[in-house]
C-alpha positions in Angstrom: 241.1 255.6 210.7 237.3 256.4 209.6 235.2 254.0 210.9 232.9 252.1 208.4 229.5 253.1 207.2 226.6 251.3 209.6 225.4 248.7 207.1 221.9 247.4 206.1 220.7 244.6 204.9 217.5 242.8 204.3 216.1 239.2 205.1 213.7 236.9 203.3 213.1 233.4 204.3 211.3 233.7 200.5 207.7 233.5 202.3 205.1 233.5 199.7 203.5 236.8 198.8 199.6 238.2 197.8 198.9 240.0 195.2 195.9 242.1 194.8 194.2 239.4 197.6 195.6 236.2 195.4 198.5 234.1 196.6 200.9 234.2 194.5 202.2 230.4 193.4 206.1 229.0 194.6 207.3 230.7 191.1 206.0 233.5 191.3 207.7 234.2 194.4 210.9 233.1 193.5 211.0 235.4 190.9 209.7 238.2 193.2 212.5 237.5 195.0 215.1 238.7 192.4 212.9 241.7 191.4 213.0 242.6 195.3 216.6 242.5 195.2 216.9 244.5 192.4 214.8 247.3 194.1 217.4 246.4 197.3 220.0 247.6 195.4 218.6 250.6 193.7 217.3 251.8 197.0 220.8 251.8 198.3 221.1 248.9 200.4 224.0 247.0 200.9 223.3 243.4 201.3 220.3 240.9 200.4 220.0 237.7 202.1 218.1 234.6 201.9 217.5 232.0 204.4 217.1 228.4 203.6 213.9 226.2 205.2 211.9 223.2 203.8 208.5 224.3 204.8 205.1 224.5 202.9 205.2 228.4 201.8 208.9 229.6 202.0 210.5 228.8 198.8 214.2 229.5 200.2 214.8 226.1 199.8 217.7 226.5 196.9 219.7 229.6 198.5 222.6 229.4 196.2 220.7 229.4 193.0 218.2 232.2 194.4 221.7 234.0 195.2 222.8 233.8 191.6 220.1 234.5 190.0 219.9 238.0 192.0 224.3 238.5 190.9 222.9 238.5 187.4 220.8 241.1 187.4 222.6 243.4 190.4 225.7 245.3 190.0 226.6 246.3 193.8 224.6 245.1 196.4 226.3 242.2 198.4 224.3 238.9 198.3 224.2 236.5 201.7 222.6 234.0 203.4 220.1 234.1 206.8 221.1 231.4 207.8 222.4 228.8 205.9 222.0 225.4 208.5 225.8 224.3 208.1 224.9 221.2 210.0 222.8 219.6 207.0 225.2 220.7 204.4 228.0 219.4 203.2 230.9 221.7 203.4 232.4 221.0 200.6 229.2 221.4 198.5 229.1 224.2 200.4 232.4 225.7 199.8 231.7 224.8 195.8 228.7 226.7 195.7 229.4 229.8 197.4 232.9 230.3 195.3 231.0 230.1 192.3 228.4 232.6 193.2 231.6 234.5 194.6 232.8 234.7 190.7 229.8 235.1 188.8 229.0 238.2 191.2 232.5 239.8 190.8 233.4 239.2 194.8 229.7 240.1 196.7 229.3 236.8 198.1 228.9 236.2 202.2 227.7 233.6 204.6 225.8 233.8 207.8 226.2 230.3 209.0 224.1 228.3 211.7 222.6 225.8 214.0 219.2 225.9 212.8 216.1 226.8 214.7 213.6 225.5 212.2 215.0 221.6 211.9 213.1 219.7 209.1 216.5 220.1 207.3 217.5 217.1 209.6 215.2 214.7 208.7 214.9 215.6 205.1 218.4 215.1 204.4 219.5 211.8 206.8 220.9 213.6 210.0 220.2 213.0 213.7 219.3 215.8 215.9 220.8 214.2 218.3 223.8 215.2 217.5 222.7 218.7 216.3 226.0 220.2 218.3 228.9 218.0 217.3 227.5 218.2 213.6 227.9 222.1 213.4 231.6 222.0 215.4 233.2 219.6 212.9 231.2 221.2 209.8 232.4 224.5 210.7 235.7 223.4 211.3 236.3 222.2 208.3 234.1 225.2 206.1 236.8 227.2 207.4 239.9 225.3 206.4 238.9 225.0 203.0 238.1 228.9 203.0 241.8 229.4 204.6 244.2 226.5 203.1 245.4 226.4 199.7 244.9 222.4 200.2 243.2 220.2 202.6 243.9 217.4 204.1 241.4 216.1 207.0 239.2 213.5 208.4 236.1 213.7 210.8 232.7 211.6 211.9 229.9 212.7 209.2 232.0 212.7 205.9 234.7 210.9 203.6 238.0 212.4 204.5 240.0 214.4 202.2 243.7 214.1 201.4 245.5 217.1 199.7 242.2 218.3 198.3 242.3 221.9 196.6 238.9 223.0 196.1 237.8 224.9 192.4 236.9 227.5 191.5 238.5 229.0 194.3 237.6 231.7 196.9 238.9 234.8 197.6 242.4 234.3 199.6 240.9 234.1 203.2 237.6 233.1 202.1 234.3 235.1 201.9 232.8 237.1 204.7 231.2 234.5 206.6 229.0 235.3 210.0 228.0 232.9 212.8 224.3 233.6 213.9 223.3 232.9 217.1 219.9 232.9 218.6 221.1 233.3 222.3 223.4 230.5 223.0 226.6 231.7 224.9 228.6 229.0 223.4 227.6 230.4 219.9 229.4 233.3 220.6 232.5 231.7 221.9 232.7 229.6 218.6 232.0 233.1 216.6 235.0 234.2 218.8 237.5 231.2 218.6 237.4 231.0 214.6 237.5 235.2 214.8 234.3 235.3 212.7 231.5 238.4 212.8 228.8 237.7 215.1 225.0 237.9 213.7 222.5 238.1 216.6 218.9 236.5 215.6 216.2 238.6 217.6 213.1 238.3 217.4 211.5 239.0 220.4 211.8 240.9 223.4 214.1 243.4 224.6 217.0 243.7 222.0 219.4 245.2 224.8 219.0 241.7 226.5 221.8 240.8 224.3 223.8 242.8 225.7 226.1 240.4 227.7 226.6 238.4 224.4 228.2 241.5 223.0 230.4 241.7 226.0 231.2 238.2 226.2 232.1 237.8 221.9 234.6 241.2 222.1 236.1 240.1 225.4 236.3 236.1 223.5 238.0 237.9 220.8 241.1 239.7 222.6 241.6 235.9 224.5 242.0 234.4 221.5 244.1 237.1 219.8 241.9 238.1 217.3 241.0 241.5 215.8 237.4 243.1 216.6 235.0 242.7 214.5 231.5 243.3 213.7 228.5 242.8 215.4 225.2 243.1 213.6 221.3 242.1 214.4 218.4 240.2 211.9 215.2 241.3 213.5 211.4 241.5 211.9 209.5 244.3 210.3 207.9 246.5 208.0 208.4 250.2 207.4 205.7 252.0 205.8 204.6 255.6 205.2 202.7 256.5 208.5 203.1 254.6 212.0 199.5 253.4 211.4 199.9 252.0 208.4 202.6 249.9 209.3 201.2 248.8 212.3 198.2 247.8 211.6 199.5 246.1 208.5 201.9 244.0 210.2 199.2 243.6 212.6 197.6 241.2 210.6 199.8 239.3 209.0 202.2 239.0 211.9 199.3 237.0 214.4 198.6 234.3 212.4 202.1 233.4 212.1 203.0 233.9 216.1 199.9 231.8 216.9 201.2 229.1 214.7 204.8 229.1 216.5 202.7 229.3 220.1 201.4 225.9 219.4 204.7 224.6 217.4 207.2 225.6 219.8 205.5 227.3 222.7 205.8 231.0 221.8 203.8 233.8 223.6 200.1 234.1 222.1 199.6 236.8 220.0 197.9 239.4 222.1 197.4 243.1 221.0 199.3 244.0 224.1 202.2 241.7 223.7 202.5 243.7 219.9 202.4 246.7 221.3 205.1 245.8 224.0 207.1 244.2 221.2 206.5 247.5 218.8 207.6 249.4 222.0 210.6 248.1 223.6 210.8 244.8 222.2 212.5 242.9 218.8 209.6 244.2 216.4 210.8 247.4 213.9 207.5 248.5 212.7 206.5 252.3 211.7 207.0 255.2 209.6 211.0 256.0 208.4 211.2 258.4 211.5 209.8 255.7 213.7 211.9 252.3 213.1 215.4 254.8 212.5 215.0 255.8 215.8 214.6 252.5 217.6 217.5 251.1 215.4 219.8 254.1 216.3 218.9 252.9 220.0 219.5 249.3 219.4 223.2 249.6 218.1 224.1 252.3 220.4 223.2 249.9 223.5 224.6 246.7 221.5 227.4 248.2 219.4 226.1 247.2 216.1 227.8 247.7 213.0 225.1 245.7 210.5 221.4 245.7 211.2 219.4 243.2 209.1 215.5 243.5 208.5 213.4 240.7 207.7 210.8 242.1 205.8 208.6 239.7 204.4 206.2 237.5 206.3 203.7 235.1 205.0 201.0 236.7 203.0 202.3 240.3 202.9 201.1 242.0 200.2 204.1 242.4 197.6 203.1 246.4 197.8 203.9 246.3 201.3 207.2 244.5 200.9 208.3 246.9 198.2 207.4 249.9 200.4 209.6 248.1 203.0 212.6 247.9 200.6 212.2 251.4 199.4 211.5 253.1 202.0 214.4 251.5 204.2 217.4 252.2 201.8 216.2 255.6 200.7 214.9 256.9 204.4 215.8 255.3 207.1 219.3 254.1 206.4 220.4 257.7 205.5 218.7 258.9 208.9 219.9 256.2 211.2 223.6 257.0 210.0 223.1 260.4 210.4 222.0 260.1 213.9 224.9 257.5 214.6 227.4 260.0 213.2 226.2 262.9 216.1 226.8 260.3 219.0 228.7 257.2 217.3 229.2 254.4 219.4 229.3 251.4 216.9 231.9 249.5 216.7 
């Protein structure tokens, strides 16, 4: 049987954008966001994805109706989540919202579900990080009996129980595609494994081919458990732009401030012009001209036996030009090169 085409996606956490120098206000960007999916799909991409934070600047904070508001005006394209924090949802809101953007999109709706690295979702909505584990193992537990049971009947520690509950409008039989991402944690990979659920790996700095034993471990999890293999893919940053100098020195300066404000919130490397180079090198960072970033991705899911690669392309002030480059440039260029170089050596899986 032919193996599937490698897939690409793109990633916004809906991080406000500059225009012509002025910052463009929370609306603005929203509706940015749907024209930059539009372009997504008429560049040829196959899936668009928004995240979902509470911070000042990224306006993801409503993924579902960002998500259908991008199915009206797209066609194709399949529309997702990076990552939706299952442990400060409800899953039955959850399930309620994702099977009506399944309908109104005619079937393009998927999940990347998670732990949460950024965690003002706890607070804001009344949960204890304390029990940041054992929230996501009963949540996703019962996200995916509703997906695969007709009815429902369950009880658990963080919500009201349900008794023969059937769930409207309903999902696809099976559910919708729905990813675990994982940032590094082994057990993440297990519990992609055990529920036999796609594994999305979350780098975003240093060597990608670090994750290498994850890969390992997840395909070996799934013939344990008796499930069929499935696919592997990567969210990583960058920008792709005309010449290697352009991009880099674009994302250059708007990538500095932001790793300097993550050194002092959670103890990230400084910003150095070396450590970007090393990063635009051999590291997590996909920066450069079409030629450039296909070849480092062909590298990437060679040595981790991708199937899916995901680029977060905006980034807090980046020009909206830039971003739209990004988008163009990715579907029209470097998808078509990156497959065409996986197709002489394929060894995706």
């Amino acid at each position: 049987m032919k193996a599937p085409a490698f897939e690409f996606g793109l990633n916004s956490f809906g991080e406000v954008a500059t225009d012509g120098g002025r910052t463009l206000d929370g609306a603005e960007t929203v509706r940015l966001l749907v024209e930059e999916a539009k372009l997504a799909e008429a560049s040829g991409l196959d899936v668009f994805s928004i995240g979902e934070h509470y911070r000042p600047d990224h306006l993801d904070s409503a993924t579902p109706v960002l998500l259908s508001a991008m199915a009206t005006v797209t066609e194709r394209i399949r529309l997702g989540t990076s990552v939706t924090v299952l442990s400060t949802n409800d899953p039955v809101r959850l399930y309620h919202d994702f099977s009506t953007l399944d309908a109104v999109s005619n079937g393009r709706a998927q999940l990347v579900l998670g732990r949460a690295s950024a965690t003002e979702s706890f607070p804001l909505f009344g949960y204890d990080l304390a029990e940041y584990e054992q929230l996501f193992e009963e949540k996703l537990e019962l996200f995916m009996r509703l997906q695969r049971e007709e009815t429902v009947t369950w009880s658990g520690a963080y919500r009201a129980p349900l008794v023969g509950q059937r769930l409207r409008p309903r999902m696809r039989e099976g559910g919708i595609p729905t990813w675990i991402g994982v940032g590094g944690s082994p057990n993440s990979v297990m519990r992609a494994a055990r529920y036999g659920l796609p594994l999305m790996m979350a780098v975003i700095g240093g060597r990608p081919q670090r994750f290498a034993g994850h890969v390992d471990l997840y395909h070996r999890a799934l013939r344990q458990f008796g499930h069929d293999p499935q696919p592997v893919g990567q969210h990583s940053l960058g920008l792709v732009a005309d010449t290697d100098e352009e991009a880099i020195e674009t994302w250059w300066e708007y990538w500095r401030p932001l790793v300097a404000s993550l050194a002092e919130e959670r103890g990230f490397y400084k910003p150095t012009r070396k450590r970007y180079e090393d990063e635009l090198g051999r590291g997590a960072l996909f920066v450069g001209s079409p030629e450039t970033v296909a070849r480092k991705m062909v590298q990437v899911a060679r040595d981790l036996h991708l199937s899916r690669f995901d680029l977060k392309y905006d980034i807090l002030h980046l020009p909206r030009q830039a971003r739209a480059r990004t988008i163009e440039l990715l579907g029209r260029e470097v998808a078509p090169r990156v497959r065409e170089l996986l197709a002489k050596e394929p060894s995706h899986v």
